[in-house]
N, C-alpha and C positions, 0 to 999 in steps of 0.2 A: 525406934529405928525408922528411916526412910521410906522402903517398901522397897520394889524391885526396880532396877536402874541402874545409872552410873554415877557416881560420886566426882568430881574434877576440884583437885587441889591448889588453891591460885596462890601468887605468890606470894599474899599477903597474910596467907596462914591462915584463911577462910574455905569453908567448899562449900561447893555448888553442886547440887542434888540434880540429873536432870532424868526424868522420867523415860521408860522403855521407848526405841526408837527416835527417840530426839537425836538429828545429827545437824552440826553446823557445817554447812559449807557454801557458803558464797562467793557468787562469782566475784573477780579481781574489780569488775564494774558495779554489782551491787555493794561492796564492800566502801569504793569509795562515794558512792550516793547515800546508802542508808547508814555509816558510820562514820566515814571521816568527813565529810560535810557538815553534816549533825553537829558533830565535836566541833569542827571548828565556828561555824555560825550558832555555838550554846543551845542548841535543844535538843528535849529529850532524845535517846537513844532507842529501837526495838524492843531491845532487850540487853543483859547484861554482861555478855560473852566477853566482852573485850574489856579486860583490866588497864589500870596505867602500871605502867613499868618504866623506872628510870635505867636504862641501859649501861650508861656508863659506872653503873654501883654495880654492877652482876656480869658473873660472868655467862656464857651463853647455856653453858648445863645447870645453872643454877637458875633461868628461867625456864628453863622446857628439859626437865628431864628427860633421862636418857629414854627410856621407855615410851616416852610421850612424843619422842623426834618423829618417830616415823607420817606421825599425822601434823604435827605443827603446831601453831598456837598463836592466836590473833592477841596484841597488844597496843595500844598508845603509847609513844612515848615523845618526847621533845627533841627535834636537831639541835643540836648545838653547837652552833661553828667558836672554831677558838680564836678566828678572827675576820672578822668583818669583812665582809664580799668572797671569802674561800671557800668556794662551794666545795672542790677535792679533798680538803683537810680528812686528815684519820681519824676515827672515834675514840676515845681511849675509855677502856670498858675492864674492869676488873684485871685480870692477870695479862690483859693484851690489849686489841683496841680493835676493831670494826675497820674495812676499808675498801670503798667503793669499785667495784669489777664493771668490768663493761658499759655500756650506754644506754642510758633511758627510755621506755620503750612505753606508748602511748597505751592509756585505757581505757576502753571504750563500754559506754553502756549505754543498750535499747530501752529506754524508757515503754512501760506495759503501754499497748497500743499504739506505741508508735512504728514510723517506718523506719526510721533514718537511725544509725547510733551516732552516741553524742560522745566527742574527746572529753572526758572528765575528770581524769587523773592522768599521772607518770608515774612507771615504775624503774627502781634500781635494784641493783642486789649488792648486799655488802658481806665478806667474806671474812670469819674472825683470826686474826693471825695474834698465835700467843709469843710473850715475850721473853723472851731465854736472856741471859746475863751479856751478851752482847751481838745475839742476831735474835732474827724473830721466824716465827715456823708458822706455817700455813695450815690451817684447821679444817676439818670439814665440816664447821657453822656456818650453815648459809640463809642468811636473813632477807627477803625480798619485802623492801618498803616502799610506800606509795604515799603520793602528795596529792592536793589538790592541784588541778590546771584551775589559775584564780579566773581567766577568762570565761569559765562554766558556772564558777559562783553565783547564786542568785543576787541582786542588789537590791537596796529598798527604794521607796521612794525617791529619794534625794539621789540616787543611782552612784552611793557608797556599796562596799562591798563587806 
């Protein structure tokens, strides 16, 4: 047995043990500095909170159970547009499909010590509507995801990004 704690079940039929008082929550800015930068510039990550998960195989209760809604649940996964420069396209996502609400809304993080915050990502939020035999119904999955701003990117030498 584990000892005293929380046990969190991931999607890939593994759990993750985490010890008394362990909470994750990071801000929308730390999140995209210490994770999604990480992930995309290939190194290591903190730690391992954030699984990959392919979206369009699952439907939304079947990553984050019902029970588990109320606090949320950080994942990776891949955009995938269905065609070339369509940024608006729908997601199509197990029983229904994912689909873009509102407008992109900048995220900013204060680097430790500094003064100034730094634009370092955007967020969206995308809204799951299931599909019925000939219309579609509006759900209340609500998924907010976040990109990198590439101009924050570090580059190398050769001033690649």
């Amino acid at each position: 047995m584990a000892g005293p704690g929380v046990c969190i079940n991931l999607l890939n039929g593994t759990t993750m043990h985490l010890s008394v008082g362990c909470v994750f929550r990071p801000t929308e800015g730390e999140l995209v500095v210490n994770y999604l930068y990480r992930r995309a510039m290939q190194e290591p990550l903190p730690c391992d909170f954030i699984t990959d998960v392919d979206i369009q195989c699952h439907n939304p209760w079947e990553i984050v159970p019902a029970g588990e809604k109320k606090n949320g649940k950080h994942f990776f996964t891949r955009k995938e547009n269905s065609h070339p420069r369509d940024y608006e396209s729908n997601h199509a996502a197990g029983d229904g499909f994912w689909r873009l609400a509102g407008t992109e809304v900048p995220i900013y993080n204060k680097p430790s010590g500094g003064a100034d915050e730094k634009l370092v990502g955007m967020k969206r939020t995308l809204v799951f509507h299931f599909r019925k035999s000939s219309s579609t119904e509006r759900t209340g999955w609500v998924m907010p995801t976040c990109r990198c701003q590439p101009c924050a990117l570090p580059c190398d030498e050769a001033g690649h990004r």
